[in-house]
N, C-alpha and C positions, 0 to 999 in steps of 0.2 A: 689735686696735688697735696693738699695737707693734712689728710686722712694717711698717706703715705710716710711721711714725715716723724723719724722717731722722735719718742717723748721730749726730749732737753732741745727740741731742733721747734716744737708745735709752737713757740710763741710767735719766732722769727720767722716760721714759713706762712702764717696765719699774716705776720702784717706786709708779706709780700703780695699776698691773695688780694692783698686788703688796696693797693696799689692801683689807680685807675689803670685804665688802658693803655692810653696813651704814653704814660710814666713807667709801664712796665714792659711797653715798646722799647722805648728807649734803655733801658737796662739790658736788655735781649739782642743789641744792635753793635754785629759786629762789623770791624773796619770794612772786611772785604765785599759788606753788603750797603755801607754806610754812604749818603751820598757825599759826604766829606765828613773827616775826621774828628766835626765839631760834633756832628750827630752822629756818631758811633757812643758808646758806652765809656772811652776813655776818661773825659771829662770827671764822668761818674766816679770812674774808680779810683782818681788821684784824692777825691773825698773822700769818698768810702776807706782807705787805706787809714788816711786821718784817725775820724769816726773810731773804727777798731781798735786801733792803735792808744785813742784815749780812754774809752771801756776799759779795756785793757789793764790797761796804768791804773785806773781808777779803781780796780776792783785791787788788785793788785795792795796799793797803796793803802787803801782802806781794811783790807786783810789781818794783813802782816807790816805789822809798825815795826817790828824790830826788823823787816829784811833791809840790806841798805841796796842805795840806788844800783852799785852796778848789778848786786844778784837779782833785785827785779828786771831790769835790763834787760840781760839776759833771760829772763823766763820770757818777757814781751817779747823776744826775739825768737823765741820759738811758737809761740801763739800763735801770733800775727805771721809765721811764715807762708812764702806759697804753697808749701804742701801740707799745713793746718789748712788754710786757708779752701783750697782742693778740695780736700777732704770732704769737711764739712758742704761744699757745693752740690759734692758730689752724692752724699746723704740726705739734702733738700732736696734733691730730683732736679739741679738748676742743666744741667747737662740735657735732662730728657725733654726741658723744657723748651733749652736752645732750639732742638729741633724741631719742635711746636710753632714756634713765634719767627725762627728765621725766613729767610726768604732772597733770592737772588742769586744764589751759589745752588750746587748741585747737592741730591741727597749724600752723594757717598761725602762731600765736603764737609755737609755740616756735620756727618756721623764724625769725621776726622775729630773737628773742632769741640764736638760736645765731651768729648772724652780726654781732650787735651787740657795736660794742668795746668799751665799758664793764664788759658783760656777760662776755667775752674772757675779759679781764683780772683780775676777780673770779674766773672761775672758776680759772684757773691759780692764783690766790692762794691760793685755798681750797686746791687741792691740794700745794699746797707745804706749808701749816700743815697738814693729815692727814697728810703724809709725815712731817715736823718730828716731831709729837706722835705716830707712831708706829712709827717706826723711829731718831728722834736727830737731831742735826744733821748729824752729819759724812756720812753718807750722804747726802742732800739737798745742802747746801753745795756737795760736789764735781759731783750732777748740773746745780745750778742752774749754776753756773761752764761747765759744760761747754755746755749749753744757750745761755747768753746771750754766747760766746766773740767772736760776729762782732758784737753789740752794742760790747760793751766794745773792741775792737778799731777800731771804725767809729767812735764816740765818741773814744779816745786820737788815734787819726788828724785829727782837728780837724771833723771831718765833721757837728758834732752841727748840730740843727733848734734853735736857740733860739727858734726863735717858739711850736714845739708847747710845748716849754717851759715858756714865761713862760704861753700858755694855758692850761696847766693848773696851773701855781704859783698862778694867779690863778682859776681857778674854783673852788678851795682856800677863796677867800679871799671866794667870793661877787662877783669882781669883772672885767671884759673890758678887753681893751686894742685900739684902732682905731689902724691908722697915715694919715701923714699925710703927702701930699710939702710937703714945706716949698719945695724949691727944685732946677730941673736946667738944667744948663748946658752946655756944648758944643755942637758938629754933632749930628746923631743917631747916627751910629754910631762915634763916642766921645762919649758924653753920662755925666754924673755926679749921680747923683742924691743928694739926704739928707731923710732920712725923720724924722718924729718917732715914738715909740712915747706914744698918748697913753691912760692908764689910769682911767677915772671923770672925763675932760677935763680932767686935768691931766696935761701934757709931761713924761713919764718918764725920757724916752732921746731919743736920736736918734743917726744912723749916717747914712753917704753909703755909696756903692758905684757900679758901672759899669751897675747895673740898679736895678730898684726893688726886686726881694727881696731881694739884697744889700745895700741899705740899710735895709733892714726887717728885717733877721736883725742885722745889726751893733746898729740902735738895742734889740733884743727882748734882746739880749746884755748890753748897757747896762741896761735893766729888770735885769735877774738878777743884776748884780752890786750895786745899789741894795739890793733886797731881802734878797740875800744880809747887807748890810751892816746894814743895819735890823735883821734875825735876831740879829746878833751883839750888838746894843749888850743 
């Protein structure tokens, strides 16, 4: 598996290799094959989540001294998202591994599951907290940094998705956010749109832009800094 593994991914897939057996069972162990829930992967991943999350902060932090807390915030909020998160699994080969190491469900299930992002993303988690809990942080810390470099890089550039975002800030929360053009004016091709970002029908945000996603990322951006604020009080 880690001859497969591109270059910024060879440290992190290297100390998964590196992972007894037993330990790399248990990373690989999903609910529905899990004899109960303690020995499934879950466990793992609410570490792993951790784990990440402080690399993260930590490279972050150590970086760029002049950024302040909420704009790092925000860039770890896209990092550490499930679809970075995915991603990157998905590029370690943890998906084709799924189907390697599973067992008790059928083939087409596990095909389901190894290609499912939720599933992804769990799994890399797990693997981060087995590396964590058996080799330290600093070892892990440096691979995760290395691994999510063009993340963090793509986020500081201004580049982040606030709508994936705010979806998953809010599915967190039990709750969805629908937009809504409020209003577009000009010719058509200079038209300006503004969006509202509306969460449980009530108008969260709103944002204009020269499109309608662009209005809809600006208003999803709006959401985020609301909540952000609510967080703090």
């Amino acid at each position: 598996m880690g001859s497969k593994a591109p270059e910024g991914h060879k440290a992190l897939r290297g100390l998964i290799d590196a992972l007894p057996a037993e330990e790399l069972e248990h990373v690989f162990t999903h609910t529905s094959w899990a004899p109960d829930r303690a020995s499934s992967y879950e466990r793992l991943e609410f570490l792993g989540d951790s784990v990440l999350e402080l690399a993260t902060a930590r490279a972050l932090y150590d970086r760029y001294p002049d950024f302040s807390e909420g704009r790092m915030a925000k860039i770890r909020s896209h990092v550490v998202s499930r679809a970075s998160c995915a991603e990157i699994a998905s590029e370690l080969g943890l998906g084709e591994q799924l189907l390697e190491l599973g067992h008790g469900v059928s083939r087409e299930e596990l095909k389901r599951l190894s290609v499912n992002r939720n599933v992804l993303a769990a799994l890399l988690e797990a693997a981060l907290a087995a590396i964590y809990l058996r080799f330290g942080f600093e070892p892990v810390e440096s691979a995760i940094v290395a691994s999510f470099e063009s993340h963090i890089e793509y986020a500081i550039s201004g580049h982040v998705d606030f709508k994936t975002e705010l979806q998953e800030a809010l599915a967190r929360r039990g709750q969805q956010v629908i937009y809504v053009v409020l209003d577009a004016v000009g010719p058509p091709h200079e038209r300006t749109f503004t969006c509202a970002a509306q969460v449980n029908g009530e108008s969260m945000g709103s944002g204009t832009g020269t499109t309608k996603k662009a209005a809809e990322q600006a208003a999803a951006e709006q959401v985020l800094e609301r909540l952000e604020l609510e967080s703090d009080k």
